[in-house]
N, C-alpha and C positions, 0 to 999 in steps of 0.2 A: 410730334406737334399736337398743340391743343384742338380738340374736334372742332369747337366753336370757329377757330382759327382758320382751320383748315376749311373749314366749311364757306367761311367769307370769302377768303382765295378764290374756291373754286366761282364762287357766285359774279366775281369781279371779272374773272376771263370768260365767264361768259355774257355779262353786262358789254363786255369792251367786243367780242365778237359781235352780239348781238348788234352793237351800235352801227358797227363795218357796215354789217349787212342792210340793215336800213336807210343810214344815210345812202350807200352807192344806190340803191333803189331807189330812194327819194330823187337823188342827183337826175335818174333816168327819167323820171314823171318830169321834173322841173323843168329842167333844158334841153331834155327831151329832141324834137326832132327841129329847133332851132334854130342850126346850123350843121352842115353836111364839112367833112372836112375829107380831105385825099389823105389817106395813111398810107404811102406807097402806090401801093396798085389796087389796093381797097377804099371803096368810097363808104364813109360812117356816118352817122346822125352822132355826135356830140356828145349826148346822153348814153350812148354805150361802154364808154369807153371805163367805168368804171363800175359797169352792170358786172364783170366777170368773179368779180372779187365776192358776190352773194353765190355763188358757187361753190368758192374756197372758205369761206364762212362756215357754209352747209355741212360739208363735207367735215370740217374740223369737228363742228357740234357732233357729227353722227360719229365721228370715231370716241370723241370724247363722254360726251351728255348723253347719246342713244338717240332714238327715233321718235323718240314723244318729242323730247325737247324741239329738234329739229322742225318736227310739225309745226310745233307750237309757235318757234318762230315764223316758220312761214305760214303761219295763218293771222301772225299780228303785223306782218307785213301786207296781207289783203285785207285786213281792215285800215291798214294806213292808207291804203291808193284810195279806198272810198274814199277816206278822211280828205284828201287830196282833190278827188275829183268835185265830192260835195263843197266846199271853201274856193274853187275854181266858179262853180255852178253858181254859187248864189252871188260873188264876187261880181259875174256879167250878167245878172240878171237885176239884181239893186240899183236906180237910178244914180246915173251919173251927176255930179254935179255941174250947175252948167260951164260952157266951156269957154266963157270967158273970163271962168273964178279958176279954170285950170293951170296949171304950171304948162310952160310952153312945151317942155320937155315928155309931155302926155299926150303930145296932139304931133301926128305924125302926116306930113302933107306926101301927096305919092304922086308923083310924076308921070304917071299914066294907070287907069285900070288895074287892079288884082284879083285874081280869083284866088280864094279864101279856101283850107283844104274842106270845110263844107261844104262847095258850091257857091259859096256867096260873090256877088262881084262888086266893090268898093272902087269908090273912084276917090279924088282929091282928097280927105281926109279922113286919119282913121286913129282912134282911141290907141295909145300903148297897149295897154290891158285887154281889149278886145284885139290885137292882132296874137298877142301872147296865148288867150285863149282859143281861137282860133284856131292856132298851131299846136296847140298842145292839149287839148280837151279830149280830140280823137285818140292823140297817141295816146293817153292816160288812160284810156279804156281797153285800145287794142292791148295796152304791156300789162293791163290787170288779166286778161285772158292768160295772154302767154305766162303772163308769172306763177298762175297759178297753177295751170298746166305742168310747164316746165319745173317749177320749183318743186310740188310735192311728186312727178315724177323723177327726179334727182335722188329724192331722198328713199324713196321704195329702191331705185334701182340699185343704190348704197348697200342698201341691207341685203339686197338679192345676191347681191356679188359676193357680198360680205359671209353671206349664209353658204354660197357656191365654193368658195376659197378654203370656208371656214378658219373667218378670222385673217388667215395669211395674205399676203401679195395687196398690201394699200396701193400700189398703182394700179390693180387693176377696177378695186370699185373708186377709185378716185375718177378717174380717167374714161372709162366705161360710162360709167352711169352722168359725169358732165357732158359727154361728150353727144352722146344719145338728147341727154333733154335739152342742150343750147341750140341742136339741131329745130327740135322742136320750136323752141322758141322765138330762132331767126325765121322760121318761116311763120308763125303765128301772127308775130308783132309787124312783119312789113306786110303781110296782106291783109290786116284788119284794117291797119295804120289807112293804109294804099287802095284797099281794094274801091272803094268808091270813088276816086280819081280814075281808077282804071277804068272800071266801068264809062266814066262820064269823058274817055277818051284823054284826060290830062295829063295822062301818064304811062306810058307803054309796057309792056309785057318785059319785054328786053329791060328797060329801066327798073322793075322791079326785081326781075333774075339778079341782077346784077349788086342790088341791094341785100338780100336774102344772100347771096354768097357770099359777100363784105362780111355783112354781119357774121356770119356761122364759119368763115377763114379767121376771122379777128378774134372770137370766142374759142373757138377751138386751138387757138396757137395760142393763146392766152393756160387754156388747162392743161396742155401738154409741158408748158413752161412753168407751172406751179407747180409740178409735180415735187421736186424738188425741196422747196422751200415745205411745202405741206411736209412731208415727210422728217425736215428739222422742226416744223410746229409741233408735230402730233412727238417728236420724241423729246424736246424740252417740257415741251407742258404736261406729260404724264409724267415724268419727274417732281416738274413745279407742283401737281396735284397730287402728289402720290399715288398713281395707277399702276397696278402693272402691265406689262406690256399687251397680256391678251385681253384686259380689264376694261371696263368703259363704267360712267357713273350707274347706268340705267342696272346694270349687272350689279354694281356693291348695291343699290338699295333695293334690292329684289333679295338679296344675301340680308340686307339687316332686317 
């Protein structure tokens, strides 16, 4: 195949990974803790439910592209949450226009008092856009901790395994090293999220266990079920790229 060729190839499966990885993170900021839904016996925030899949991203990249790349994404994913939280921030901090130029569908009447996850307490009516932020300005900060925590320790532990194995047994740094930083990361992002509710008595200890467990049952049943699938990724696509099987990109251009 022609280098040029082959070179775009490889540049497009990583364009299409990359995108995975961002949008499902993006999904996590946006609708975020929104809506709590029962998945069984696990109680979730909405926004996770397609957080697991920047895991299986990762993991792809680091078998394929190496550890730089992987970084790289995951450090253009914590410039995206900034991007995210700054365009939140100035969004509810810009004068409103008044509110009887607003569309009705902006103005939310509330049927009794809300305590707002800042502390704030709102009675009779309240901005769309301000209960959205509200709800989601916290979380956008807690999940940029946890992400960044969790995300670039995923990708060390990848290569640790990888270095430990030498190369051999993809389920064990697959599996391993997700399984360790979504740990991390269920307990990071519900007590950042949480923790000043807790404090301020609005939310119990028990309540938050319970979340932290959701979360980090749902993640983790999530990476022990991709195992599989990962394993048909990484052995079509080093075909579709031309690698060999012990090969990774980061190896050929250290070779050329």
């Amino acid at each position: 195949m022609v280098e040029h060729a082959l070179s775009e190839r490889r540049e497009r499966v990583f364009i299409i990974l990359a995108g995975i990885f961002l949008c499902s993170m993006t999904l996590l900021n946006v609708i975020g803790i929104t809506r709590f839904i029962q998945l069984g016996p696990l109680a979730l925030a909405v926004g996770v439910l397609p957080y697991p899949l920047t895991f299986l991203c990762t993991d792809i990249i680091c078998e394929l592209y190496g550890k730089s790349r992987a970084n790289f994404l995951v450090s253009v994913g914590l410039g995206l949450n900034f991007f995210i939280l700054t365009v939140l921030y100035i969004g509810n901090t810009v004068p409103s226009v008044p509110a009887e130029s607003m569309p009705p569908w902006q103005i939310l009447q509330l049927a009794a008092p809300v305590a707002l996850p800042n502390g704030e307490i709102v009675s009779g009516s309240i901005g769309f856009y301000q209960l959205i932020y509200a709800t989601t300005s916290g979380a956008v900060f807690a999940s940029m901790l946890a992400y960044i925590t969790a995300q670039y320790c995923d990708v060390q532990l990848f290569h640790f395994w990888k270095r430990i194995t030498r190369g051999k047994h993809l389920w064990i740094r697959n599996n391993f090293s997700t399984l360790l930083s979504q740990m991390v990361d269920s307990i990071m992002v519900v007590t950042v999220t949480f923790g000043a509710a807790f404090l301020r008595d609005e939310i119990t200890f028990h309540a938050i266990a319970i979340l932290v467990i959701s979360n980090y049952l749902f993640k983790a049943s999530i990476a022990l079920l991709d195992t599989g699938p990962l394993y048909l990724a990484i052995h079509y696509l080093k075909n579709y790229l031309k690698l060999d099987p012990s090969e990774d990109l980061s190896i050929r251009t250290d070779k050329n």
